[in-house]
C-alpha positions in Angstrom: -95.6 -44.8 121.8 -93.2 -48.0 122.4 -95.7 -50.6 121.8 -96.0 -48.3 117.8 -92.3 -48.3 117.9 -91.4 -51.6 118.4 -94.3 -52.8 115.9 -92.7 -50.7 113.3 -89.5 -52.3 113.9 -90.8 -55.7 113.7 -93.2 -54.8 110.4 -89.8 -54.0 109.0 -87.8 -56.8 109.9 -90.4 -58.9 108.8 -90.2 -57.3 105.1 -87.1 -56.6 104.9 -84.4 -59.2 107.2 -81.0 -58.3 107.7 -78.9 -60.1 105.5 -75.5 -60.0 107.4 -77.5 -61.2 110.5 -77.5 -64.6 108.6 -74.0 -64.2 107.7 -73.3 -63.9 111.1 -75.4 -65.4 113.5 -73.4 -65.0 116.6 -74.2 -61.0 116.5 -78.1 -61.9 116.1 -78.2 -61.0 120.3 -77.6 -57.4 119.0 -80.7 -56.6 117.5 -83.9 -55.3 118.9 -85.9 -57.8 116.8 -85.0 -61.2 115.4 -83.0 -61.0 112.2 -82.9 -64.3 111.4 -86.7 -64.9 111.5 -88.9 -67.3 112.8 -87.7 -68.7 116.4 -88.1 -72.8 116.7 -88.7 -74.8 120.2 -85.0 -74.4 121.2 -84.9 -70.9 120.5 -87.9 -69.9 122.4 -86.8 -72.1 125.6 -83.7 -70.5 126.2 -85.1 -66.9 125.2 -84.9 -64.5 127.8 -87.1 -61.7 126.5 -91.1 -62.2 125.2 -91.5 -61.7 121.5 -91.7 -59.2 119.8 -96.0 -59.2 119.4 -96.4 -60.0 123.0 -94.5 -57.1 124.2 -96.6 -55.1 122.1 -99.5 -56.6 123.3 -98.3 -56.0 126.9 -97.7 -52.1 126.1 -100.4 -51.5 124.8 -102.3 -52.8 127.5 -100.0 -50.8 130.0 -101.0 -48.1 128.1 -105.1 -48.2 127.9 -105.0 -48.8 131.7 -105.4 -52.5 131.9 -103.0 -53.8 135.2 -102.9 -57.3 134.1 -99.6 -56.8 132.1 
């Protein structure tokens, strides 16, 4: 499914980032997940998608039925 999809991507992400993400941040937007990890206060406020674990969390709701995605 998409929600197992996109958790893989971030499970690898998470152990093993992309180096040449941090070599060049300006090409971070063309990612599916972060590559240069952890998002501070700035980061998050002028982020225009949900991360990562609540997209999955909204899938997988989508998914089991619930509506309140």
């Amino acid at each position: 499914s998409l929600a197992n999809a996109s958790a893989r991507l971030e499970e690898a992400n998470h152990y093993r980032p992309v180096m040449a993400a941090a070599q060049h941040p300006a090409m971070a937007h063309l990612y599916i997940v972060n590559p240069l990890g952890a998002m501070n206060f700035l980061s998050k406020l002028f982020s225009t998608h949900p991360p990562i674990p609540e997209r999955i969390e909204r899938l997988r709701r989508m998914q089991f039925g619930s509506q309140t995605a």
